[in-house]
N, C-alpha and C positions, 0 to 999 in steps of 0.2 A: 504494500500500500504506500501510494505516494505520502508524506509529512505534511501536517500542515503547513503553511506558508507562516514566516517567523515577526513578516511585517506587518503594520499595521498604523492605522491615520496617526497615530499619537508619536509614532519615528518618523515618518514622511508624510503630512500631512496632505502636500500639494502633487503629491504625485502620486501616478499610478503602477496598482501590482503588475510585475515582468514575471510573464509564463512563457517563454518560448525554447520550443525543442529546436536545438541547430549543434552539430558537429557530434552528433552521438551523445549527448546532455539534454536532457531537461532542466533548462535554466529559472531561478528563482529569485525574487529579489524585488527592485524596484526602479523606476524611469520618471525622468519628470524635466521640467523646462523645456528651452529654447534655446538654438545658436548654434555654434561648433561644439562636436561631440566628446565627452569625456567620460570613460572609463574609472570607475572605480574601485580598485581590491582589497579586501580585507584580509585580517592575518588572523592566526593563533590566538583564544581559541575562540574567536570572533565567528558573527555572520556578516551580512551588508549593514545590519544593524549597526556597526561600529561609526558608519559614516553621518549616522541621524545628526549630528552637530556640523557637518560639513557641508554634505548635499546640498541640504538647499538653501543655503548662501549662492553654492556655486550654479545653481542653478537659474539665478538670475538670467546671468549670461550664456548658461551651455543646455545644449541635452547633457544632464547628466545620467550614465548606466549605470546602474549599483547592484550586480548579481552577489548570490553567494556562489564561493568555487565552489568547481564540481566536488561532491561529496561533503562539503559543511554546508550546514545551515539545511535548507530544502531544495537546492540542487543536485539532481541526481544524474548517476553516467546512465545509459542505457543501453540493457544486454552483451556489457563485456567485462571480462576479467582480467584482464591488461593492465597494469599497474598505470594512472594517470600520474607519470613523468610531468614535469612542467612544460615541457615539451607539447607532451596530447593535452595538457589545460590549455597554454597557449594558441592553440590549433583550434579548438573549441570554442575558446573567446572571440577569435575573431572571426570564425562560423557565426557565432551570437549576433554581433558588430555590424557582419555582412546584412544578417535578416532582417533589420533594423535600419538598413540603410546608410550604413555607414563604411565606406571602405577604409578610410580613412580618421584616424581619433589619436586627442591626447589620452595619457593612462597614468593615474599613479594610486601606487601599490605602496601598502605598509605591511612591512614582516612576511609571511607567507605572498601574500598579492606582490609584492616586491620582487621576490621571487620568481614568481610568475611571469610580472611584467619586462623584467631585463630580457628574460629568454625567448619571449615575444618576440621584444625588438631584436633580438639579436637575427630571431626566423624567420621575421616579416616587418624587414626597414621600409617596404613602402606602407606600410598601414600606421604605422606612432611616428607621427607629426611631434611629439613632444613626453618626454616620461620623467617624474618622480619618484623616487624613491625615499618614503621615510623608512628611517634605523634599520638599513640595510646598506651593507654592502654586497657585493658576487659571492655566492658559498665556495668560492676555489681561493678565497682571499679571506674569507671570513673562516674556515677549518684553517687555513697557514697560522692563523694565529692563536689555538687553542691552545690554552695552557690551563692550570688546577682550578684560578677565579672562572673562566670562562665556561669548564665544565660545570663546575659547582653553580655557576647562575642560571646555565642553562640545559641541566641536565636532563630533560625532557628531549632533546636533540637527540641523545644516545640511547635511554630507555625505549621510544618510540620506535626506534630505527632496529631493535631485534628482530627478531626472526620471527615471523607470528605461531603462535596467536599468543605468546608468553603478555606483553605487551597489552593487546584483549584483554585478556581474563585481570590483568591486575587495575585494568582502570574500571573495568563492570564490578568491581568490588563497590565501592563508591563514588560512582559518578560527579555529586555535587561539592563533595568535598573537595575532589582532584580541581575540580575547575576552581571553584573557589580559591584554593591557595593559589594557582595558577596566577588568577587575576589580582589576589592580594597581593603576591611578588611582585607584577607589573605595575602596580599601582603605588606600591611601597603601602598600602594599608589607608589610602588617601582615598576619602568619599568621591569616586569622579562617574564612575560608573550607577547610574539612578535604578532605582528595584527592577521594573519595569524591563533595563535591558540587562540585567544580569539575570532578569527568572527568562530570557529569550535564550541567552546563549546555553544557560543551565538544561533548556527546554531542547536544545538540538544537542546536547551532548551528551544526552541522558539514550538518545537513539543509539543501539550498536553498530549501527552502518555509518554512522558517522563516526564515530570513534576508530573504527575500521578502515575508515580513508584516511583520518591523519595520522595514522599510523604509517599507512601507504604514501602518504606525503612527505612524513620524514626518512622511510625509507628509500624512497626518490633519492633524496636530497641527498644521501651518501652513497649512493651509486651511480643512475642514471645520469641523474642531473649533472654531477659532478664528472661526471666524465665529459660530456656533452660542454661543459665549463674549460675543462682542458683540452678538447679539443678546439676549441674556439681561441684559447689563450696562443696555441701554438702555431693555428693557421694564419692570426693576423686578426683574426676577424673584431668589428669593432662596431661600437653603436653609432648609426648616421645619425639621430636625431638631437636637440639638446636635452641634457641631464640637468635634475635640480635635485640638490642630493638633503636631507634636513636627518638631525639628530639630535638626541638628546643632552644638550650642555654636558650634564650629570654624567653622562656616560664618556666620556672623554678621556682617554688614557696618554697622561702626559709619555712623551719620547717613543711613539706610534705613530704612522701616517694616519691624516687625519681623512674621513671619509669621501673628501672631494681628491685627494691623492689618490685614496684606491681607487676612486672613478673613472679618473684621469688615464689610468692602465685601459678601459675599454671605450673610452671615448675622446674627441677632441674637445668637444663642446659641455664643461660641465661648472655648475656652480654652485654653491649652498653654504646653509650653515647653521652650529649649534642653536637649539632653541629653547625656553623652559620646560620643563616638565618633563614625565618619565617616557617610559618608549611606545606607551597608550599613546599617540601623537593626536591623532583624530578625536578622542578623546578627554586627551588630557588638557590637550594645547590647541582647540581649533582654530582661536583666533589668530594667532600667532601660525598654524600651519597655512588659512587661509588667505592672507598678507604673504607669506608666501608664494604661495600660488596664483595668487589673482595676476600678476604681472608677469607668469610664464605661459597661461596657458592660453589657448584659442587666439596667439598673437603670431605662432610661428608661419614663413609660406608653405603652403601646402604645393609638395611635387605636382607634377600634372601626371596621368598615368602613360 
């Protein structure tokens, strides 16, 4: 049985629920405004719901798309068992993109959607006209620098990435708990997150099919992905579009490049910088992430095809 749908007038008030099957997915989530098109990804262990503080600001000016990825939230793949690589999410997304009318869109991705969105662009430089990434950098650049703090904060990257179903069965022990500390880590314990969208995310993680894909996500992410990440490092291959990279002040590790450096490895074109608040960015910080972004997106030329 499909999930119910996780949005509702009280996240997006002015827009409308996105039900569309395209690239093997039944897409789920939410669409609304006017203008040039912008993509929206959510992260860990989010739905599109993360973006309810963002959207529809940005949607003044844009159609803004706000799915959940395939397998969070109420986005399902449909009839395969193929591990979705960012690769086949990438592929999918812009299947979604196409049905909607768009072949061409900004994108930006916080944590997981981040993710996402670099490998996009890297697969399909004539479709992102423009991409963000919050508190990410490339996972072939972000494992070079794990050490004991990095496992320790974020040791959910290793647990999840076992072999299944060890992984399963230990978060179906207690679902609300796991997320809860989850999002108390992310949050540092700071009221940001309103009832409302922590009983939503509580509400899709409590599914085992969803716990089952980001399992499958992070086991991506040290395999597929990252290989697909060094092959790309060693061919040359590099992002055409411009980058706007943001992170959290807080997380700043003095005598480390800093994450417009590591951008800089796959692109010409890139810019950003620390911002307050923790790695919730959508969340935590919208105002601050939105000032951001109002002055990169729906401004770049669009190629001709």
């Amino acid at each position: 049985m499909r999930p119910s749908p996780d949005t509702s007038p009280a996240f997006f008030p002015e827009f409308r629920h996105l039900d569309v099957e395209a690239g093997t997915v039944r897409f789920a989530g939410a669409i609304g405004g006017h203008g040039p098109p912008v993509l929206l990804l959510h992260g860990y262990p989010q739905t599109h719901v993360a973006w309810r503080k963002v959207a529809p600001a940005l949607a003044s000016r844009h159609t803004v798309v706000v799915p959940d990825l395939p397998g969070y939230g109420a986005s399902r793949p449909l009839g395969s068992a193929l591990r979705w690589t960012k690769r086949r999410v990438g592929d999918a997304l812009v299947a979604l993109m196409r049905s909607l009318g768009h072949d061409r869109f900004d994108l930006v991705g916080h944590d997981r959607g981040a993710r996402v969105g670099y490998r996009l662009a890297l697969d399909h430089p004539r479709c992102v006209t423009a991409f963000a990434s919050l508190t990410v950098v490339p996972t072939l650049d972000a494992l070079a620098g794990v050490d004991h703090r990095f496992a320790a904060r974020n040791f959910h990257w290793f647990l999840f990435a076992q072999e299944a179903d060890l992984p399963e069965r230990l978060l179906a022990a207690d679902p609300d708990a796991f997320l809860d500390r989850a999002l108390d880590r992310m949050t540092g314990g700071r009221d940001i997150i309103e009832a409302p969208a922590r009983e939503a995310y509580r509400s899709a993680f409590r599914d085992p099919v969803v716990r089952h894909m980001i399992c499958e996500d992070y086991r991506a992410a040290l395999d597929e992905d990252l290989a697909l990440d060094a092959a790309d490092r060693s061919a040359g291959h590099r992002l055409s579009c411009p980058v706007r990279v943001l992170w959290p002040e807080a997380e700043a590790i003095s005598g480390r490049p800093s994450p417009v450096e590591i951008w800089r490895r796959w692109a010409d074109d890139v810019d950003g910088r620390g911002i307050p608040g923790g790695h919730l960015q959508p969340e935590d910080a919208p105002d601050e992430v939105l000032a951001q972004l109002g002055p990169f997106l729906g401004r770049r030329e669009r190629p001709t095809a």
